[in-house]
C-alpha positions in Angstrom: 108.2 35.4 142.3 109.0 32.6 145.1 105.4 30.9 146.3 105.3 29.3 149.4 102.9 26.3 150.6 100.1 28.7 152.0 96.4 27.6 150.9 95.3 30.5 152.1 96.2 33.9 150.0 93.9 36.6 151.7 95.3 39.9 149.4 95.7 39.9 145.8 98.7 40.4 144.1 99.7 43.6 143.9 101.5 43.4 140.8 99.3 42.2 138.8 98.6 43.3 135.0 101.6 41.4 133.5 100.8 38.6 131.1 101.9 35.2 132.0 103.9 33.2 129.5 103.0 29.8 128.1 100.0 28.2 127.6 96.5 30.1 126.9 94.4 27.6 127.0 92.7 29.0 130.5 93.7 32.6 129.7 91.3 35.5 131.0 89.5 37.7 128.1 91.4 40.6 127.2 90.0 43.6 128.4 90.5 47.1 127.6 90.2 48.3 131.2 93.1 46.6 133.4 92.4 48.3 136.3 88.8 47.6 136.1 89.7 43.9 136.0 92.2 44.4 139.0 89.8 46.2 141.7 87.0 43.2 140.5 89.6 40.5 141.1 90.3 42.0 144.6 86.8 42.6 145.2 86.3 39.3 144.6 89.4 37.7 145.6 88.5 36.4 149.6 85.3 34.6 147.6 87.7 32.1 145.9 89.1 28.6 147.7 92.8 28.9 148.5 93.0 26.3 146.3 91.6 28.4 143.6 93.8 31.9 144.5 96.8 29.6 144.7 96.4 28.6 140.6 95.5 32.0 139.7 98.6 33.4 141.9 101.1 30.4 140.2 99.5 30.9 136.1 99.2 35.0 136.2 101.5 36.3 138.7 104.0 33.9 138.8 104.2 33.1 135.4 104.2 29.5 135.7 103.1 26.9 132.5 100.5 24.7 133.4 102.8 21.7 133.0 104.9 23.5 136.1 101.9 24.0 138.2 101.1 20.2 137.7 104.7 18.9 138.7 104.2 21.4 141.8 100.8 20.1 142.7 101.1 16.7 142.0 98.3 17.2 139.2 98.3 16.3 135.2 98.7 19.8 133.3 95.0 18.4 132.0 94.0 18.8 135.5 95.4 22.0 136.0 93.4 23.3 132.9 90.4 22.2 134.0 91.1 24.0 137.3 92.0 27.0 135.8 88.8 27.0 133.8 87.0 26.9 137.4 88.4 29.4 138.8 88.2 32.0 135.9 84.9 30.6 135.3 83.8 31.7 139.6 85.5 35.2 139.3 83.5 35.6 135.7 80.3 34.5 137.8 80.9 37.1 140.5 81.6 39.8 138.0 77.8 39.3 136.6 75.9 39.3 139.4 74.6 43.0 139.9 76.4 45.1 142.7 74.3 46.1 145.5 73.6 49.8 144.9 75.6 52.4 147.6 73.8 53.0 150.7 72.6 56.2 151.5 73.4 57.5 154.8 70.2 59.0 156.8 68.5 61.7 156.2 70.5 62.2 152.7 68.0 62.6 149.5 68.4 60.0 146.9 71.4 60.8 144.2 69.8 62.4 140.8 70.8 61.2 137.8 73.1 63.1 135.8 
């Protein structure tokens, strides 16, 4: 996957789901859901600094070590971890926070559980 010099990734990738290669140190958690993880990370994505989509595009979807990222950036790989760890650290933040419930349109009764 070629990346160009863009800052600014407004969509997700779209094929997402593969494992990158190399390093784990700033792997995220396995999850038994993909797709669940997918629709948070694009529910989320436009909340990240292009700074921060641009790792997480380079580590995960382009499958690029940290030590490649650095040369790219102009960073130690140290620095890339620690950057990594950010940014998987802002999407985990995000992911807690409690969604705001659906709204109800007028004149609609409240949904009943169950």
């Amino acid at each position: 996957m070629a990346l160009d010099d863009r800052s600014d990734h407004s969509d997700p990738p779209s094929d997402a789901g593969k494992p990158a290669a190399g390093s784990h140190s700033a792997e995220p958690p396995a999850s038994a859901e993909p797709t669940l993880v997918l629709e948070a990370l694009r529910a989320h994505w436009g909340e990240l600094s292009g700074l921060d989509q641009k790792l997480l595009l380079m580590r995960f979807f382009g499958n690029m070590t940290q030590d490649e990222i650095g040369g790219q950036l102009g960073v130690p790989p140290h620095q890339v971890a620690r950057l990594l760890r950010r940014a998987l650290d802002t999407l985990n933040e995000r992911l807690a926070e409690p969604q705001p419930a659906p709204a109800q349109g007028p004149g609609l009764p409240p949904e009943r559980p169950g």
